[in-house]
C-alpha positions, 0 to 999 in steps of 0.5 A: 102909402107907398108907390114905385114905378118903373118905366124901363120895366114897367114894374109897379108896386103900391103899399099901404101899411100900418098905420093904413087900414087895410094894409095892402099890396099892390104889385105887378106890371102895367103896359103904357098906352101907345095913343090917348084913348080920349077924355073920361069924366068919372063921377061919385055921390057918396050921402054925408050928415050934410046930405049927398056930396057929389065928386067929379072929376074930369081928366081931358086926356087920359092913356090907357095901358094895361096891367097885370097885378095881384093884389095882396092883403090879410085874409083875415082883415075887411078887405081880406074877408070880401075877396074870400083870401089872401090875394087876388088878380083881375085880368079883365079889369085891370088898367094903367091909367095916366095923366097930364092934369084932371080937376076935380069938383065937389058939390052937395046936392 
């Protein structure tokens, strides 16, 4: 995996080649938040052979920015074939999120 950022432009890019499955490109431009928008606490259960793990992670102070970014993969592989193409943009969705720390814990219920 490959990540560049630079702030003096705000140009961003993510590569995930070979041997990464899929491989992809992330591209664009994100905006830095001028303030901390507060705490966020994001959580995920994913079902194991060991029965349901639960990852949390909470991030104390989080910026967020905005983004402009297209992301790029093979239409023909998994990732191409569930966004129907090539590349894809998601103007509503798109955030620049950073961080000072955040801890993660994970737990089988």
């Amino acid at each position: 995996m490959d990540y560049d950022y630079h702030p003096s432009d705000s140009a961003f890019h993510v590569a995930v080649p070979l041997p990464g499955i899929p491989r992809l490109d992330l591209s664009g431009m994100v905006t830095p938040s001028p303030q901390p928008a507060g705490s966020f606490l994001a959580n995920w259960w994913q079902l194991t052979p060991s029965g349901i793990v639960k990852m949390g992670t909470d991030v104390p102070v989080i910026d967020i920015g905005g983004g402009d970014l297209t992301l790029t993969t093979r239409a023909q592989g998994p990732l191409g074939q569930l966004i129907g193409g090539s590349s894809i943009g998601f103007p509503i969705l798109q955030q620049s999120n950073t961080f000072v720390e955040a801890h993660m814990s994970v737990v089988r219920q």
